[in-house]
N, C-alpha and C positions, 0 to 999 in steps of 0.2 A: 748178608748182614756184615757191617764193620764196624769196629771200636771208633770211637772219634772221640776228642779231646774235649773238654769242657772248661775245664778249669783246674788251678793249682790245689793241693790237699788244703792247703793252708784257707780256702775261703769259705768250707762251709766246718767250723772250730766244731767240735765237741758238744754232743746235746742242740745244737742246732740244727737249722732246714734251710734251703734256699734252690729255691728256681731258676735255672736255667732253659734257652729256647733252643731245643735241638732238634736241628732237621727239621721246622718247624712244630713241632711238637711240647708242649709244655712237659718239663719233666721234674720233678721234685725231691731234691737227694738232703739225706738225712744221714747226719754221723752221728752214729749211737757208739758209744764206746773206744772209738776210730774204726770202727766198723762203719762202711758206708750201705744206704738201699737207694734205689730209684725208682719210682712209681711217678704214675699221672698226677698231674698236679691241682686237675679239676673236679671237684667231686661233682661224684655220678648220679646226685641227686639235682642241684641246682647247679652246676658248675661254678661252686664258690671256688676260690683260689687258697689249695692249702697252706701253699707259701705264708701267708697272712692271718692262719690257724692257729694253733696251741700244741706244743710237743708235750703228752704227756706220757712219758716213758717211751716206750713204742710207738704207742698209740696217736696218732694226728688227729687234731680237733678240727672240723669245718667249724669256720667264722659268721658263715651263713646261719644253718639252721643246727649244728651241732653233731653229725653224722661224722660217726668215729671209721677211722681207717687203721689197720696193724701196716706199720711201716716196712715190715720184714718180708710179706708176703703180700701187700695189696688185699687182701680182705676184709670186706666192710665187718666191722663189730656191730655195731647200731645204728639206725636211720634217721630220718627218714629214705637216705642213700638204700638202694636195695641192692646193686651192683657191686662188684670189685673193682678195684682201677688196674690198670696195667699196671705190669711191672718189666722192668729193663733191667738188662746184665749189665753190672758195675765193676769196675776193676780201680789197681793203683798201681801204675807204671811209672817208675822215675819221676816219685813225688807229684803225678799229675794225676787226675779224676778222665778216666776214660768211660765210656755207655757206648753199648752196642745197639743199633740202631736199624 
């Protein structure tokens, strides 16, 4: 497994989320605080696209049918999702967003 680049700090601000396609893999990064996480970005219910969901603290909304994800850990909070989504090791090297993959 290797770190690979995604993108600069600066494109996913504070309190936001955004999707990136790495290694074909959808992956979903969330800057909470300037903390960043990375997790799957399809839930594990209907594969709705979190990206397009609701940041509510932590917590990511699916757009679908409502099924809460903790963004820190991947663990479903509530359903209809019964799953967890993966999660990827995130780093920040010389102002750029690295995922190990």
């Amino acid at each position: 497994m290797k770190f690979i680049e995604i993108s600069k700090v600066e494109a996913v601000v504070v309190g936001s989320m955004k999707m990136f396609l790495v290694e074909g893999q959808e992956v979903l990064v969330v800057n909470l605080d300037a903390k960043f996480y990375a997790m799957g970005n399809r839930c594990t219910h209907a594969r709705g696209d979190l990206s397009k969901g609701r940041l509510e603290g932590k917590i990511v909304v699916c757009p679908r049918h409502g099924s809460k994800f903790d963004v820190t850990n991947g663990s479903r909070i509530s359903g209809p999702a019964k799953d967890n989504l993966p999660v990827f090791e995130i780093k920040v090297e010389d102002k750029s967003l690295k995922i190990k993959v």
